[in-house]
C-alpha positions in Angstrom: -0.4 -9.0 -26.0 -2.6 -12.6 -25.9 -2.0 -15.0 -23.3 -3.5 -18.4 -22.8 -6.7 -19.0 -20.2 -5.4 -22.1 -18.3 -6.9 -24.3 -15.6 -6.0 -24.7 -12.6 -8.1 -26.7 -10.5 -11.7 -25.8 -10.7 -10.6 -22.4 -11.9 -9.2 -20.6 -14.6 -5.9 -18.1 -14.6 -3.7 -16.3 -17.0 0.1 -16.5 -17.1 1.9 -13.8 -17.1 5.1 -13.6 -18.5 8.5 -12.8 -16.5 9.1 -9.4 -18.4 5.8 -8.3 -17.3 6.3 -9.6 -13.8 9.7 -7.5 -13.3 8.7 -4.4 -15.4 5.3 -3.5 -12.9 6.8 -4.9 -9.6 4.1 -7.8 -9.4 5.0 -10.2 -7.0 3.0 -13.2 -4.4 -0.4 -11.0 -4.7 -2.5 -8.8 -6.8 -5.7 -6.0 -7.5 -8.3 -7.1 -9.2 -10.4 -4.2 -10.6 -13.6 -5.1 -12.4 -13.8 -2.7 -15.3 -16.5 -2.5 -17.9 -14.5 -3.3 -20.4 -12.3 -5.6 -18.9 -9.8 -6.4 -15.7 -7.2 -4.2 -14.4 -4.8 -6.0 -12.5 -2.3 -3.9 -10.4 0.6 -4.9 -7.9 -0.5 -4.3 -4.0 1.3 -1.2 -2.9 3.8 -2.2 -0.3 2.5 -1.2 3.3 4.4 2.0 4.3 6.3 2.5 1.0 7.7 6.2 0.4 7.5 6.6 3.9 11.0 6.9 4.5 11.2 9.7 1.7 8.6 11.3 3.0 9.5 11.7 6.7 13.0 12.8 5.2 11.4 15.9 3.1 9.5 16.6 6.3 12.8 17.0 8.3 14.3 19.2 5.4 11.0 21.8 5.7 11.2 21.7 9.8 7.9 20.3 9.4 8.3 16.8 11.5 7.1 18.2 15.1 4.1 16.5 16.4 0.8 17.6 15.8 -0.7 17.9 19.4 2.7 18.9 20.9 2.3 21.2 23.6 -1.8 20.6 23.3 -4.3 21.4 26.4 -6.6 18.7 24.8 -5.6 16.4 27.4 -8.5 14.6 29.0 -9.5 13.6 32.6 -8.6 10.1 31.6 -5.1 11.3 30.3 -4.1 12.5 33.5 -5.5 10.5 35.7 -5.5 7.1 34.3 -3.1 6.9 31.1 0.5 4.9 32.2 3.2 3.7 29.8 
């Protein structure tokens, strides 16, 4: 697929069209990966996405305990100082 090199301001940019925009989830930002034959531009991953899957797979195995439950790694600090 070509596309046009505009200006905008000093710069230069590349539209892209709506299809494209919809069909890899590209929305207010970008990556920009230099390549050496090119630029790969990818949609930013959402902060936190899948996480909701995940945690519910983790129920389904029994494996959602916390790590350090039931720990003696508790420092002097911890006991002493640490308040909620």
């Amino acid at each position: 697929m070509k596309t046009a090199i505009v200006r905008i301001g000093n710069s230069r940019g590349i539209r892209i069209p709506k299809p494209l925009l919809e069909q890899y989830r590209l929305r207010d930002e970008v990556e920009m990966e230099i390549r050496e034959d090119g630029l790969l531009i990818r949609g930013v991953a959402e902060p936190r996405s899948g996480w909701d899957d995940a945690f519910r797979r983790m129920r389904e195995r029994n494996d959602d305990t916390l790590v350090d439950e039931g720990s003696s790694a508790a420092t002097r600090w911890d006991v002493t100082e640490w308040e909620w």
